[in-house]
KEZADO-343093 format. One record per atom (N, C-alpha, C): atom name; x, y, z; residue number from 1. Coordinates in nm, 3 decimals, m for minus. Layout:
N
{CA; {X; Y; Z}; NUM}
...
//
This chain:
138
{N; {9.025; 8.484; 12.528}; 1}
{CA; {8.983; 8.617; 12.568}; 1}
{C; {9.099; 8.685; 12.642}; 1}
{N; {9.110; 8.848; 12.604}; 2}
{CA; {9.197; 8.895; 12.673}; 2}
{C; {9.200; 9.025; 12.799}; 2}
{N; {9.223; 9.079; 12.859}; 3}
{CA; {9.213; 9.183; 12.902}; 3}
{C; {9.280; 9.291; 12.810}; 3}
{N; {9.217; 9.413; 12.782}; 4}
{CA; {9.257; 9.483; 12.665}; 4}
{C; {9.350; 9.606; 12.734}; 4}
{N; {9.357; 9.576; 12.834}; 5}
{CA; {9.439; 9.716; 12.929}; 5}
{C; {9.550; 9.646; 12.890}; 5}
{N; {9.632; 9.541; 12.888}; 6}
{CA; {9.756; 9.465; 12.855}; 6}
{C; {9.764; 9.531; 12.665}; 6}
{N; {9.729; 9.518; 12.611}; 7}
{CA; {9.754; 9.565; 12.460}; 7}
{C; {9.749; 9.701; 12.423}; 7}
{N; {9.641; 9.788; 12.516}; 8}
{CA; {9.659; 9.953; 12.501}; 8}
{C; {9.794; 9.995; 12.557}; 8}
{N; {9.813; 9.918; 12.696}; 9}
{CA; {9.960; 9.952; 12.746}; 9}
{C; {10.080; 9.958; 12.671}; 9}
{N; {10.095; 9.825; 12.620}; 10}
{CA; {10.178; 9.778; 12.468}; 10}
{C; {10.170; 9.839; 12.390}; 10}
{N; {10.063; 9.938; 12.316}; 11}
{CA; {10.052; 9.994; 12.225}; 11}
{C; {10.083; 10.136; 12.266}; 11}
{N; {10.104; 10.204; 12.392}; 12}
{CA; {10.170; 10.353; 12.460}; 12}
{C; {10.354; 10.332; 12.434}; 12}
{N; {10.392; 10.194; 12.432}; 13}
{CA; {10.546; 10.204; 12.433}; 13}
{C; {10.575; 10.151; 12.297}; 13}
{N; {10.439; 10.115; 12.207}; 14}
{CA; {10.507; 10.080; 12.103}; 14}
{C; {10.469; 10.268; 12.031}; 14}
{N; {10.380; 10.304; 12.066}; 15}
{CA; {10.413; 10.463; 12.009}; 15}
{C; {10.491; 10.545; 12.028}; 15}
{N; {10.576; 10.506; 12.191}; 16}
{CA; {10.723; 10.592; 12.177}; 16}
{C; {10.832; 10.540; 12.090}; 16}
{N; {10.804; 10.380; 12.051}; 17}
{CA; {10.934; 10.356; 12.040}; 17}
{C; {10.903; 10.415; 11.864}; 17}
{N; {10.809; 10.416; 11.819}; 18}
{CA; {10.785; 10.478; 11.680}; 18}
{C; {10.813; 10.567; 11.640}; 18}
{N; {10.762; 10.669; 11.747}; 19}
{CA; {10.819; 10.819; 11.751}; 19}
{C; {11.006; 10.813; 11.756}; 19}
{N; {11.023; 10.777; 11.850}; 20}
{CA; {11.153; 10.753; 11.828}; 20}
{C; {11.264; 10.706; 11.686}; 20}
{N; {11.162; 10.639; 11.638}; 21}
{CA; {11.249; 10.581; 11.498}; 21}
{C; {11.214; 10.695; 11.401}; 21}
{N; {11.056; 10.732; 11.406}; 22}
{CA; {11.076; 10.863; 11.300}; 22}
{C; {11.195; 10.994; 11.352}; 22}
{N; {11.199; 11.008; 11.476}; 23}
{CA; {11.293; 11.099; 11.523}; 23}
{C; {11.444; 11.105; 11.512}; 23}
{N; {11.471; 10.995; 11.466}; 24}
{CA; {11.678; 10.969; 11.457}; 24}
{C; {11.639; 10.908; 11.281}; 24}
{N; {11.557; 10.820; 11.204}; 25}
{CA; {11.532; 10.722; 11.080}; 25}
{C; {11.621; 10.607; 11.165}; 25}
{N; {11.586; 10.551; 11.279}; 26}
{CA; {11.689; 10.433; 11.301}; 26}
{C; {11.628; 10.306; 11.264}; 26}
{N; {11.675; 10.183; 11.147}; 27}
{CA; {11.603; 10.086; 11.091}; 27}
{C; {11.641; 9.970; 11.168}; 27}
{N; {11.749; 10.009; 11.311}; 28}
{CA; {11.738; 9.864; 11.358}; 28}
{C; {11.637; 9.886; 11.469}; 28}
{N; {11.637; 9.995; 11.521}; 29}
{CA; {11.476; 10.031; 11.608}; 29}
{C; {11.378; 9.969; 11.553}; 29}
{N; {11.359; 10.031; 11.436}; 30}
{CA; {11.242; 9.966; 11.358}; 30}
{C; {11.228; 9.805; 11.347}; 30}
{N; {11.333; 9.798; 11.324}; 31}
{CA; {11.357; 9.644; 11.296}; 31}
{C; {11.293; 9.563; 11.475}; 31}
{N; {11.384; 9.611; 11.576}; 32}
{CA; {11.371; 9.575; 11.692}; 32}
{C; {11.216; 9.569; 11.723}; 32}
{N; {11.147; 9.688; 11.667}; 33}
{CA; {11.001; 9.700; 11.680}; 33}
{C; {10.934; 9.564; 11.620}; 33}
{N; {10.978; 9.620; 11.529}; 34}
{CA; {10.887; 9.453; 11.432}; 34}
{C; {10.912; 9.337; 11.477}; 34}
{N; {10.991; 9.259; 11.521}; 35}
{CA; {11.038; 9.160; 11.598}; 35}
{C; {10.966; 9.156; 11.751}; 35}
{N; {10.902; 9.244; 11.818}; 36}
{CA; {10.758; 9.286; 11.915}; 36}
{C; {10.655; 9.219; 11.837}; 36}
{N; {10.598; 9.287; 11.702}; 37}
{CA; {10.483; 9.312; 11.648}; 37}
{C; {10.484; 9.123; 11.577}; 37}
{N; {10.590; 9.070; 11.547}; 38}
{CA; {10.603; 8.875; 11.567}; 38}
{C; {10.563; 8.823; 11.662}; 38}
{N; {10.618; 8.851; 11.764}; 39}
{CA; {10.590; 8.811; 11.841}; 39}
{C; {10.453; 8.789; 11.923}; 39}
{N; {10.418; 8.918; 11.877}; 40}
{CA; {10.281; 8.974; 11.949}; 40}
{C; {10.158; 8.890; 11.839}; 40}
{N; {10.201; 8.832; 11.753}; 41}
{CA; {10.154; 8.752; 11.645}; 41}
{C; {10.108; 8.611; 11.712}; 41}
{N; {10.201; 8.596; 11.811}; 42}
{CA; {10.188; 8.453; 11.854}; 42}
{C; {10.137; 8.476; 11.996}; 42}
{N; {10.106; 8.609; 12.023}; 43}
{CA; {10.023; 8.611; 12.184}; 43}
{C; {10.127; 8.635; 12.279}; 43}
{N; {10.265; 8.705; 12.242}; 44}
{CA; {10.361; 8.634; 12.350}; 44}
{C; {10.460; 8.828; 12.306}; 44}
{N; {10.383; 8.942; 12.312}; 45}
{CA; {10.449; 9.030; 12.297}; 45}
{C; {10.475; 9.088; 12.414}; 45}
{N; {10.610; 9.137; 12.398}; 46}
{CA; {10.683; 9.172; 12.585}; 46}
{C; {10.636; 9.270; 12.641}; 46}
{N; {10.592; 9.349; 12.579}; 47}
{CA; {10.493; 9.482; 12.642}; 47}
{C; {10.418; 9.451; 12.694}; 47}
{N; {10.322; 9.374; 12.647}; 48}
{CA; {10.196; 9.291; 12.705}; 48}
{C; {10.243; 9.236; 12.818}; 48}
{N; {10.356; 9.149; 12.826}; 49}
{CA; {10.385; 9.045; 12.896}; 49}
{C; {10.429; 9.119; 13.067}; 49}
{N; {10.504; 9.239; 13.019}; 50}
{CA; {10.567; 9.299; 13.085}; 50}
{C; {10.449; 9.378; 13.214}; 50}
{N; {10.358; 9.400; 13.134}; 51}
{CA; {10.243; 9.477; 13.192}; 51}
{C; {10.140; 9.405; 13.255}; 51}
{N; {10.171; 9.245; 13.220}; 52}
{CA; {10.102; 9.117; 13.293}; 52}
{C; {10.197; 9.100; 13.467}; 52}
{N; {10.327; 9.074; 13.413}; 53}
{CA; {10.408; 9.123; 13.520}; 53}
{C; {10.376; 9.159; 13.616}; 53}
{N; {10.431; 9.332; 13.557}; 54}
{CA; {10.442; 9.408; 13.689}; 54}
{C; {10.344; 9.500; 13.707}; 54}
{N; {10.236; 9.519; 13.606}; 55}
{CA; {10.134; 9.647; 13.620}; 55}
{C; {9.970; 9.645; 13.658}; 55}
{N; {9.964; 9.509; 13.642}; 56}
{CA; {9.798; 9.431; 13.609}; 56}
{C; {9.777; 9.449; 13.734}; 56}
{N; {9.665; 9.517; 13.787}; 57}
{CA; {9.604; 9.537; 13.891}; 57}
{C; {9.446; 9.507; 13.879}; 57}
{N; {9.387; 9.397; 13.950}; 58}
{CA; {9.243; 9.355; 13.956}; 58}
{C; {9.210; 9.323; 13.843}; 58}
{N; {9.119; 9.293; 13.795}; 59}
{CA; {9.087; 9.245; 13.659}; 59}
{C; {9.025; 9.303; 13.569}; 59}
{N; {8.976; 9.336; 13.455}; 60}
{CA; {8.902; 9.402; 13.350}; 60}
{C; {8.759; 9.366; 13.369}; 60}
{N; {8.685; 9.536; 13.333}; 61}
{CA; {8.534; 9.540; 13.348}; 61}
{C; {8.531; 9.403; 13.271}; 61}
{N; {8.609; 9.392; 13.142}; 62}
{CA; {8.500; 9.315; 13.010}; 62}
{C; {8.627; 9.253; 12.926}; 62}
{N; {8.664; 9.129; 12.896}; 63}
{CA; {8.759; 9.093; 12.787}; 63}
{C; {8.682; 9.088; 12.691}; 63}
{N; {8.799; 9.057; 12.579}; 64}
{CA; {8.798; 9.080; 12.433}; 64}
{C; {8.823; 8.974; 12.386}; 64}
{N; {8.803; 8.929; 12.226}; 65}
{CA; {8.864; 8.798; 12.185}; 65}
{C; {9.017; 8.840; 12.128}; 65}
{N; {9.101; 8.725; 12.154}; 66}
{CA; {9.219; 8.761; 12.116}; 66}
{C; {9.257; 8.783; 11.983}; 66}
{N; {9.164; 8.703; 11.895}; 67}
{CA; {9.225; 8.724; 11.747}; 67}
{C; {9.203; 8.841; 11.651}; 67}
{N; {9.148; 8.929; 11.715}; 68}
{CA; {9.176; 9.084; 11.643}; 68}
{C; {9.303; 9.120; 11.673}; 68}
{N; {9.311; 9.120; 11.822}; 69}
{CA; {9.451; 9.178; 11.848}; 69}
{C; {9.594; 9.127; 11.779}; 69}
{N; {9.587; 9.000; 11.795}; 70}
{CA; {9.707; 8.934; 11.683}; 70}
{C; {9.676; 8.968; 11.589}; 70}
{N; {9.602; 8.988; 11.472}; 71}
{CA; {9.617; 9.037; 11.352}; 71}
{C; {9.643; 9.180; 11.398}; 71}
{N; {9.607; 9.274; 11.452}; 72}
{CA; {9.673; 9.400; 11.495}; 72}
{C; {9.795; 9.402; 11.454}; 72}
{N; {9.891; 9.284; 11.510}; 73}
{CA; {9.972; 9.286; 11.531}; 73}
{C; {10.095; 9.255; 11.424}; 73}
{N; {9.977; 9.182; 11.337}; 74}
{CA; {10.006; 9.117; 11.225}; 74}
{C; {10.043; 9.235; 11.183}; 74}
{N; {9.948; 9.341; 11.118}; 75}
{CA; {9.928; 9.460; 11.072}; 75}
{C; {10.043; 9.572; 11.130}; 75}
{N; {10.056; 9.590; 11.263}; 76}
{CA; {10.189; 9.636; 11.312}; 76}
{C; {10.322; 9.559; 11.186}; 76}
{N; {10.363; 9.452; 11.195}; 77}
{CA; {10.435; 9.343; 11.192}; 77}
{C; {10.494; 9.383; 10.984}; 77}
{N; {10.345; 9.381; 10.928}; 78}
{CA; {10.374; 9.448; 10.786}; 78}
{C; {10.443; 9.571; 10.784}; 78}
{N; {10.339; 9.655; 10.853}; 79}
{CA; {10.440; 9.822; 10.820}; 79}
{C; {10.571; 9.823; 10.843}; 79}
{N; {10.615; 9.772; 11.005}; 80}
{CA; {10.758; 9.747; 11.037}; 80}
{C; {10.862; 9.717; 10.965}; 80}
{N; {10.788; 9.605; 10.875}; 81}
{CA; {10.845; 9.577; 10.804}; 81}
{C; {10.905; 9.647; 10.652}; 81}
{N; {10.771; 9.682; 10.639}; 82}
{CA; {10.835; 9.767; 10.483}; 82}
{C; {10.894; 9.870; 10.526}; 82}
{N; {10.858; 9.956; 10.626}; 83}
{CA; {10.914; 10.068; 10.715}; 83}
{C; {11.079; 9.993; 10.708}; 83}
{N; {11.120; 9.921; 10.783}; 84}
{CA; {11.237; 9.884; 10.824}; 84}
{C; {11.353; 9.837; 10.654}; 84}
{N; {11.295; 9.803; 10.535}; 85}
{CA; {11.344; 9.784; 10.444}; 85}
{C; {11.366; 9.934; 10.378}; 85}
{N; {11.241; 10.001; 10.348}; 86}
{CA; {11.250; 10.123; 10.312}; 86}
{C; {11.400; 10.213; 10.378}; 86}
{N; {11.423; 10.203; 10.477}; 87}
{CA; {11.473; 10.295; 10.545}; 87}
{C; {11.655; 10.176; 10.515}; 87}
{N; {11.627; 10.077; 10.515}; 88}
{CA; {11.797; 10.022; 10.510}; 88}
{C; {11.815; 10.002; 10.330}; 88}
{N; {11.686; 10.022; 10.227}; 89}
{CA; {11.727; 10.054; 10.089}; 89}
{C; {11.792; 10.187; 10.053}; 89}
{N; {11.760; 10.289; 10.155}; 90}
{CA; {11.771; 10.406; 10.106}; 90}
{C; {11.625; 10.489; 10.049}; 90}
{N; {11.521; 10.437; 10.126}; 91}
{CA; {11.383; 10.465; 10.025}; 91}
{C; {11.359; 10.530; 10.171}; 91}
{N; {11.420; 10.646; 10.216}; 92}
{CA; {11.367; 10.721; 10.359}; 92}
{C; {11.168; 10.758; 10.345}; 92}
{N; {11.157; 10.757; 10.240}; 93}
{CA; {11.025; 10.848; 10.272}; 93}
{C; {10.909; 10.667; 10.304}; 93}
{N; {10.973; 10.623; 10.179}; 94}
{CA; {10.866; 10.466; 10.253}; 94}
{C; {10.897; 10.412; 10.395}; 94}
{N; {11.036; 10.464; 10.446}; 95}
{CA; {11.021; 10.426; 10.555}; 95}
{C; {10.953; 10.468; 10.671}; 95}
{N; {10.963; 10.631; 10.650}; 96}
{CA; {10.897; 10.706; 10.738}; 96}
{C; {10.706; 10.700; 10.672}; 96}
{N; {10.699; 10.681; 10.613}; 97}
{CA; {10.540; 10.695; 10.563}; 97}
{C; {10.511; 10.566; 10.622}; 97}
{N; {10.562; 10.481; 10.635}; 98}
{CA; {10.519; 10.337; 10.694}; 98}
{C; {10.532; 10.321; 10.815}; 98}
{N; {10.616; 10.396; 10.925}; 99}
{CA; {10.630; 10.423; 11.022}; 99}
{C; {10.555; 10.485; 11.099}; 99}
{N; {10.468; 10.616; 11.001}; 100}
{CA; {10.399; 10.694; 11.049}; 100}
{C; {10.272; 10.629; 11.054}; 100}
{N; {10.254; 10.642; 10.991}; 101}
{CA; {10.126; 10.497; 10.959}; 101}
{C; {10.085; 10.368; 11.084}; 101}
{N; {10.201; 10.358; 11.117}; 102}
{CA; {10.196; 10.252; 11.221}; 102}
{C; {10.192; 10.334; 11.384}; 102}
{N; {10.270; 10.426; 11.351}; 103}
{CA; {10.259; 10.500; 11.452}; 103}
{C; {10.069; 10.558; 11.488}; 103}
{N; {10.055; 10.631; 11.395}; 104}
{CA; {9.899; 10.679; 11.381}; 104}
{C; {9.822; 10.581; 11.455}; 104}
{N; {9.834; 10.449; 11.396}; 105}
{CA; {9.769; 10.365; 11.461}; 105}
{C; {9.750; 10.311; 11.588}; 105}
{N; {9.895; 10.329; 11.649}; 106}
{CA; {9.949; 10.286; 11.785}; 106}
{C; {9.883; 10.398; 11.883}; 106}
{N; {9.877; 10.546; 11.809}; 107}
{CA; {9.841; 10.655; 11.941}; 107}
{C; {9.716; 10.632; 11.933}; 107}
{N; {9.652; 10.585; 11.837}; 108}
{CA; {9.485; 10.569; 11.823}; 108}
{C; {9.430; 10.452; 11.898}; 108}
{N; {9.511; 10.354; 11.931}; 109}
{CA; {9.444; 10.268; 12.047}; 109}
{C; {9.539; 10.268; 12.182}; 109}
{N; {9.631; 10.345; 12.189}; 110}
{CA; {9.683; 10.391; 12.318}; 110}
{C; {9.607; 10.460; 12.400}; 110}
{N; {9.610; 10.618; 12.313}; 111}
{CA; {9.530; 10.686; 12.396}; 111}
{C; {9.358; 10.720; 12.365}; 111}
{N; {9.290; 10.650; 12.275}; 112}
{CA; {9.163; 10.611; 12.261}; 112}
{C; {9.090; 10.515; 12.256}; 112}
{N; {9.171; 10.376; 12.258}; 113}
{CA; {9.136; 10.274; 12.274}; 113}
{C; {9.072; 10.221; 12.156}; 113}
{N; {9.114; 10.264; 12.023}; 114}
{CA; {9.084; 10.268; 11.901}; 114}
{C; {9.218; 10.188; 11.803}; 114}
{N; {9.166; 10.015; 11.825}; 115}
{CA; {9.250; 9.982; 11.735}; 115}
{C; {9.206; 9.926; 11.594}; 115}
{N; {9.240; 9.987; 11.477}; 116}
{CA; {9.246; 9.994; 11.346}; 116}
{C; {9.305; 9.845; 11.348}; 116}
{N; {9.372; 9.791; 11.309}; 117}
{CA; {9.424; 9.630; 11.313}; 117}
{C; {9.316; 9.551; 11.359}; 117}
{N; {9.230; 9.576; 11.438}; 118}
{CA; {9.120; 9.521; 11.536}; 118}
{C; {8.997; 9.512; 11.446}; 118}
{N; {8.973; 9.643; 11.422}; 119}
{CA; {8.861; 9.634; 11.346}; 119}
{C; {8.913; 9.661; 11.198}; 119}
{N; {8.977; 9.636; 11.136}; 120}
{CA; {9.014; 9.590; 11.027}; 120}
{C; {8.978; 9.396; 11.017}; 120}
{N; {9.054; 9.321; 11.083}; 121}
{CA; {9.029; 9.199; 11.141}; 121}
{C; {8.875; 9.157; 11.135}; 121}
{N; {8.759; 9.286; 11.165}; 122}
{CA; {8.607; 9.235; 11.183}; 122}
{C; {8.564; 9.271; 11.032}; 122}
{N; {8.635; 9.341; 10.962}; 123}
{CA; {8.614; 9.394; 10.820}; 123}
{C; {8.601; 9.220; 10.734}; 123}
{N; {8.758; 9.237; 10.767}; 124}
{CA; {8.784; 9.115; 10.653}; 124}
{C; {8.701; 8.990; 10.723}; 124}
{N; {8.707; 8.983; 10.825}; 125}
{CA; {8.587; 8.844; 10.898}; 125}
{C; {8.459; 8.873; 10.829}; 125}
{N; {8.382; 8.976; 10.821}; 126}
{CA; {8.271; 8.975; 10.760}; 126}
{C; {8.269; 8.971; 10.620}; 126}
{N; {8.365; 9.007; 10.562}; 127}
{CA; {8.390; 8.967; 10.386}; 127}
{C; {8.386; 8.843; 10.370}; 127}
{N; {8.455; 8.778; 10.401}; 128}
{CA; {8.570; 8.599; 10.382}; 128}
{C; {8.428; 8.541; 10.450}; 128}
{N; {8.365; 8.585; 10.553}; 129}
{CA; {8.310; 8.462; 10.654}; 129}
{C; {8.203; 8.421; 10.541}; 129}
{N; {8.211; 8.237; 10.523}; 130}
{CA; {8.109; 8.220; 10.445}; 130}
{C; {7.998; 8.110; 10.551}; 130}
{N; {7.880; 8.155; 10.575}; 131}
{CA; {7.813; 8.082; 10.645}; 131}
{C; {7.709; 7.989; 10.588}; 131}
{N; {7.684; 7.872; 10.623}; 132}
{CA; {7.563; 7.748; 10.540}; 132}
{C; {7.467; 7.857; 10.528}; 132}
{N; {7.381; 7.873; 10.416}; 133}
{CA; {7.250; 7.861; 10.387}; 133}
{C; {7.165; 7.860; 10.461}; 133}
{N; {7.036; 7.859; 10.538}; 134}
{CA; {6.947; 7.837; 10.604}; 134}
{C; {6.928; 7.689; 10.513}; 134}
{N; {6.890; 7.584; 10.577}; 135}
{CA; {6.824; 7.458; 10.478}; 135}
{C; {6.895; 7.427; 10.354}; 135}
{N; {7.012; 7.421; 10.293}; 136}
{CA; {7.082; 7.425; 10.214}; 136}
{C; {7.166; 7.280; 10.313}; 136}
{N; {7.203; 7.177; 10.238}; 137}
{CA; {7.266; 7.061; 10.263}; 137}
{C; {7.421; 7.103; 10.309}; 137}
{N; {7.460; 7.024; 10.464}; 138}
{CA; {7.594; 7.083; 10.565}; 138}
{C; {7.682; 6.980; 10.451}; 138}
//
């Protein structure tokens, strides 16, 4: 379980640093981003970490389970990625369309607390999840 004020925080500097890469097309920004959005894969992203640090004050009304947020991150981690190829092939518009995209997402659980990666994560859990039968042999 996590406190979710640590990942909205993370997700306010991962929307500047987005904005920023659509603002110059810089693909090692991007790149630098995605190498966050790995990390943040394994529970261990520096924004987060950073905001565990120095910003965490008292504790959260209510935690969350962590494994939406890593796939979030996962999901960050894809776009970055094609974003960051797009843009060092010469394919500017996949880079910026994938950028933007990720970006969209980042201001939507920054400043609404609305993360798409999150509940994407409860999408595919309720597709895939296969549960026993009632009375049907374990």
């Amino acid at each position: 379980m996590i406190d979710p004020r640590g990942p909205r925080f993370g997700a306010w500097i991962t929307t500047f640093v987005l904005a920023a890469v659509l603002l110059t097309g810089s693909a090692l920004l991007l790149a630098a981003q995605a190498v966050v959005f790995a990390l943040g894969t394994r529970g261990r992203n520096p924004y987060v970490l950073l905001w565990k640090r120095f910003l965490k004050r008292g504790g959260p009304a209510e935690l969350e389970p962590e494994a939406p947020a890593r796939f979030a991150q996962l999901v960050g981690l894809v776009f970055a990625t094609v974003g960051t190829v797009g843009f060092l092939a010469g394919a500017t518009a996949v880079g910026t369309v994938a950028t933007a995209l990720a970006l969209a997402a980042a201001f939507l659980n920054a400043a609404f607390g609305v993360c798409l990666g999150c509940e994407l994560y409860l999408l595919v859990k309720r597709f895939t999840h296969r549960t026993p039968h009632e009375g049907a042999p374990a």
